[in-house]
C-alpha positions as CSV (number, residue, x, y, z in Angstrom):
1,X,-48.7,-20.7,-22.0
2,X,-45.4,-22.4,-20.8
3,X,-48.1,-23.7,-17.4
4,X,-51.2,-24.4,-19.1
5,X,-52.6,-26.3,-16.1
6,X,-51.5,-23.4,-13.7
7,X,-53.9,-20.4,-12.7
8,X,-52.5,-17.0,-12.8
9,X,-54.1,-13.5,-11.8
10,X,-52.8,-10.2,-12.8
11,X,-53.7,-6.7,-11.8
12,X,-54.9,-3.6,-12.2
13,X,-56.1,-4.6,-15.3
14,X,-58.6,-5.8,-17.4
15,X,-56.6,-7.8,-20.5
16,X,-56.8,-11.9,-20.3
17,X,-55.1,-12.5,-23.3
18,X,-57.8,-14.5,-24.6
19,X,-57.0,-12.9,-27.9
20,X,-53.9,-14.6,-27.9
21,X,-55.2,-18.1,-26.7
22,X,-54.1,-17.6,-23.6
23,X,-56.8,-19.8,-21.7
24,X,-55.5,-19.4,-17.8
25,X,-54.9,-15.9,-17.1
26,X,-57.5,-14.2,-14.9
27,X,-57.6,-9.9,-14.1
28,X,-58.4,-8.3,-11.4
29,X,-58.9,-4.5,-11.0
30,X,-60.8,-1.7,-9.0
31,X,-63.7,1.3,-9.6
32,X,-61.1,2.9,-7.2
33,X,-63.5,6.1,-8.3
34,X,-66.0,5.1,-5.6
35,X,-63.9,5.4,-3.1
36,X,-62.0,8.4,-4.0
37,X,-65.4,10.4,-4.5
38,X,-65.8,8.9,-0.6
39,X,-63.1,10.9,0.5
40,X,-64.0,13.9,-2.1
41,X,-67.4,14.1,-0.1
42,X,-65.6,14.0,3.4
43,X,-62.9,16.3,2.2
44,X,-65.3,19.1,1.3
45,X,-67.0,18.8,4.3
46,X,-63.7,19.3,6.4
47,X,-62.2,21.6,4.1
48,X,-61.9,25.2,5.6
49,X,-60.2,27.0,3.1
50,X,-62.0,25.8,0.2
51,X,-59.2,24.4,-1.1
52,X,-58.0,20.4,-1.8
53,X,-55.5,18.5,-3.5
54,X,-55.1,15.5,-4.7
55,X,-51.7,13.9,-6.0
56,X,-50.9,10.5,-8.1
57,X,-48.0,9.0,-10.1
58,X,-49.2,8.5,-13.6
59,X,-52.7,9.7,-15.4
60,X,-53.8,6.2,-15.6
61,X,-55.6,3.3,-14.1
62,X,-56.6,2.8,-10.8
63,X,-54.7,5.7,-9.5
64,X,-56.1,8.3,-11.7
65,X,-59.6,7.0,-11.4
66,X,-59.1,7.8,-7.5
67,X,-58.3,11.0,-8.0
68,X,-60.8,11.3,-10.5
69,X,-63.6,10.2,-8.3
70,X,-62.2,12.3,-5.7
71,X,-63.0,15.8,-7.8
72,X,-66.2,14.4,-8.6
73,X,-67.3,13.6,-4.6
74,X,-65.7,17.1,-3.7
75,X,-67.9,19.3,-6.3
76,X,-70.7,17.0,-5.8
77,X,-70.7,18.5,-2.6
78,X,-69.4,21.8,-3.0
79,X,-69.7,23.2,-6.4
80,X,-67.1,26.2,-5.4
81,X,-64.3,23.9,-3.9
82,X,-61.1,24.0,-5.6
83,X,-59.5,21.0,-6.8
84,X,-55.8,21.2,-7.1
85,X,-54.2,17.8,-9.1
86,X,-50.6,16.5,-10.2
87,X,-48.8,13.6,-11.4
88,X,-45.6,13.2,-10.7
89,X,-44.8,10.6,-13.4
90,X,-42.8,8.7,-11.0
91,X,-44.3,6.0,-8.3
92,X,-41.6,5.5,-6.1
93,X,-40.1,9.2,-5.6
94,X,-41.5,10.1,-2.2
95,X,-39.4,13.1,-2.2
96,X,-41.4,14.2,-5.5
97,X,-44.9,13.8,-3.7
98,X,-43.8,15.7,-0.7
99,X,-42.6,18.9,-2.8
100,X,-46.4,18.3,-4.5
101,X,-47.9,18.8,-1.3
102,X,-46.0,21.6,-0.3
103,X,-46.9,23.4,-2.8
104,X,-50.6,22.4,-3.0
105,X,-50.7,23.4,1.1
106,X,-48.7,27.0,0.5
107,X,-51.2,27.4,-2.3
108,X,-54.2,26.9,0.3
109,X,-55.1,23.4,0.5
110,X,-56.1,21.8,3.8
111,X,-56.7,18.3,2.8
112,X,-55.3,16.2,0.5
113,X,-55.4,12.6,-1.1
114,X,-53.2,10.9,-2.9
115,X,-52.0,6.9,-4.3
116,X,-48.9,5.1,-5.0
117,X,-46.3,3.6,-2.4
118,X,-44.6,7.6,-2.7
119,X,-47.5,9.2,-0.8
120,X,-45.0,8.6,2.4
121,X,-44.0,11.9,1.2
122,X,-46.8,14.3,1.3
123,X,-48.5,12.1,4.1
124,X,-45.1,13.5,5.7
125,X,-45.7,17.2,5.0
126,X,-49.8,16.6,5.8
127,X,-48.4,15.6,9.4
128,X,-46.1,17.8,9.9
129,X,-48.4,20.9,8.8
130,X,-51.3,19.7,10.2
131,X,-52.9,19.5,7.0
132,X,-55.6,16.1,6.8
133,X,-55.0,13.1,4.4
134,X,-57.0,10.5,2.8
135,X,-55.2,7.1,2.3
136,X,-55.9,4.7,-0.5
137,X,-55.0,1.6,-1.5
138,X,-53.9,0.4,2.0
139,X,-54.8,2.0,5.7
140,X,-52.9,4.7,6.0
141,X,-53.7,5.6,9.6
142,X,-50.7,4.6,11.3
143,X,-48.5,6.9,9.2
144,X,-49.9,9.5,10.6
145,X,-52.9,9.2,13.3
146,X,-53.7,12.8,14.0
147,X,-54.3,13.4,10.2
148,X,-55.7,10.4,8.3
149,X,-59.3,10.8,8.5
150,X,-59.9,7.8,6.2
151,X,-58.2,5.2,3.5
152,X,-59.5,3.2,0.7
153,X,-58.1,-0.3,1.1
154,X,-58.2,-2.5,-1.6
155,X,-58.7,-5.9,0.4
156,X,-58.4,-8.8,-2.3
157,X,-59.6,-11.3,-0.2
158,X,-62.8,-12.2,-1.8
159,X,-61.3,-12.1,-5.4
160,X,-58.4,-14.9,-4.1
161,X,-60.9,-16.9,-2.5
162,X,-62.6,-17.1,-5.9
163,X,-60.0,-17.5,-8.0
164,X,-59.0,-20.7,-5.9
165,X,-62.2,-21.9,-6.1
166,X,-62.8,-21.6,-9.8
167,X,-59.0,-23.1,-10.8
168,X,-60.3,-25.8,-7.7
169,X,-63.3,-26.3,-10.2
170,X,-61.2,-26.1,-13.4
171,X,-61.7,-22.5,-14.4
172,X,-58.2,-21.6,-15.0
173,X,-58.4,-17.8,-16.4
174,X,-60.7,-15.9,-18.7
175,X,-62.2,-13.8,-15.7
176,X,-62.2,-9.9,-15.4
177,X,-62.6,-9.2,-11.9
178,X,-63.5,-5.7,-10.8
179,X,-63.7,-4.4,-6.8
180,X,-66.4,-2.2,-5.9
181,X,-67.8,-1.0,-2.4
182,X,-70.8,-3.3,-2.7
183,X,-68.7,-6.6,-3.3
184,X,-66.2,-5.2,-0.5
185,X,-63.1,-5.4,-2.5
186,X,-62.9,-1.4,-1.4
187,X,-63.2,-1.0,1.4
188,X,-63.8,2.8,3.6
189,X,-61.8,2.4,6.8
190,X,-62.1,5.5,9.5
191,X,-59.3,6.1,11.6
192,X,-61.2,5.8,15.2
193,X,-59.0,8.4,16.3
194,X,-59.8,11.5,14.4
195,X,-62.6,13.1,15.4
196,X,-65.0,12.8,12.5
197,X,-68.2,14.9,13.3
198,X,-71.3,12.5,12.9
199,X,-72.7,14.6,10.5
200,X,-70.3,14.4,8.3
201,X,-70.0,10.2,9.0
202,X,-73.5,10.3,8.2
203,X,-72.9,11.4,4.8
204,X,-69.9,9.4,4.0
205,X,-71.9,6.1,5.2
206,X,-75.1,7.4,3.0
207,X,-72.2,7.9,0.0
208,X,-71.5,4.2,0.3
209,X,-74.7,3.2,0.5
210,X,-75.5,4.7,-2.4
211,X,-72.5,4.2,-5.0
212,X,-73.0,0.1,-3.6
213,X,-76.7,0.7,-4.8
214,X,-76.3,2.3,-7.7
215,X,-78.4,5.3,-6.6
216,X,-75.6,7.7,-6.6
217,X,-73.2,7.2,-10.5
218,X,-69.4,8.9,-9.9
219,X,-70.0,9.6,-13.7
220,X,-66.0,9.7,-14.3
221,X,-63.8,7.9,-16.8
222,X,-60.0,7.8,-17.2
């Protein structure tokens, strides 16, 4: 309210504060589920133990939806995979997230996904273990080349482009933004060097095609 003639954008998050009067906020957010169940469908497919894990900071937003939408992908494709989860209630502590992925790997797991700035950690013990990762929210492939078969990235582009041209054309706020893989907010980036077998690529690229058609619901909700 103090810049009524200035645009702002906030996110993840749907709120405007048009309830308050607030006339030039705009939000910004992600169905983060279609990605994660991406990697849930690739996952199961690589798995060899049967086993996955998937780690966050907090049971909320775009983060939990991710992992959410990672379960769904995994049984979708393999009712009898096991699904190990945690929050680690903290989304800076990568020393937390690595002692999650230890666990999850001495428990079985062979791949594992996780989100928040903290995944350093467990990206960590999923290179030094051999054990594969799925980024999110950024590419994650230079952390670790030999293990990062894919990342999420959240690539705002076409959301600022639109936001500049609506304040250009007076549109200040009031607009809920949400990223999906058929506006290509999220994006699935393969790291070219792992090895993904083409079968498997087929059926990560018919995924896509199908949660950016519609054709195929992730049918989760935080």
């Amino acid at each position: 309210p103090d810049f009524p003639k200035t645009a702002f954008a906030w996110g993840t998050a749907v709120d405007t504060f048009a309830s308050k009067g607030v006339k030039n906020i705009s939000a910004y957010t992600v169905a983060s589920d279609q990605g994660g169940y991406v990697e849930g469908v690739i996952a199961a497919k690589l798995s060899k133990s049967g086993s996955v894990g998937a780690i966050g900071p907090v049971p909320a937003g775009d983060g939990q939806l991710t992992i959410l939408g990672f379960q769904a992908g995994a049984k979708a494709t393999n009712p009898n995979i096991k699904v190990a989860t945690q929050f680690t209630n903290d989304f800076s502590n990568a020393a937390l997230m690595s002692q999650a992925a230890q666990t999850m790997v001495a428990n079985g797991a062979d791949v594992l996904t996780g989100t928040s700035q903290a995944v350093t950690g467990a990206i960590a013990v999923c290179k030094d273990k051999g054990v594969l990762w799925f980024g999110n929210q950024s590419d994650q492939t230079s952390l670790a080349p030999s293990v990062v078969v894919a990342s999420q990235v959240y690539d705002w582009t076409p959301f600022i482009k639109q936001l500049m041209t609506s304040a250009q054309q007076g549109t200040l706020g009031g607009q809920v933004l949400t990223g999906t893989l058929a506006n290509k907010v999220l994006v699935i980036k393969y790291n070219s060097g792992y090895n993904l077998p083409a079968d498997v690529k087929a059926l990560a690229d018919k995924t896509i095609a199908g949660l950016s058609d519609g054709s195929i619901k992730t049918n989760v909700a935080p």
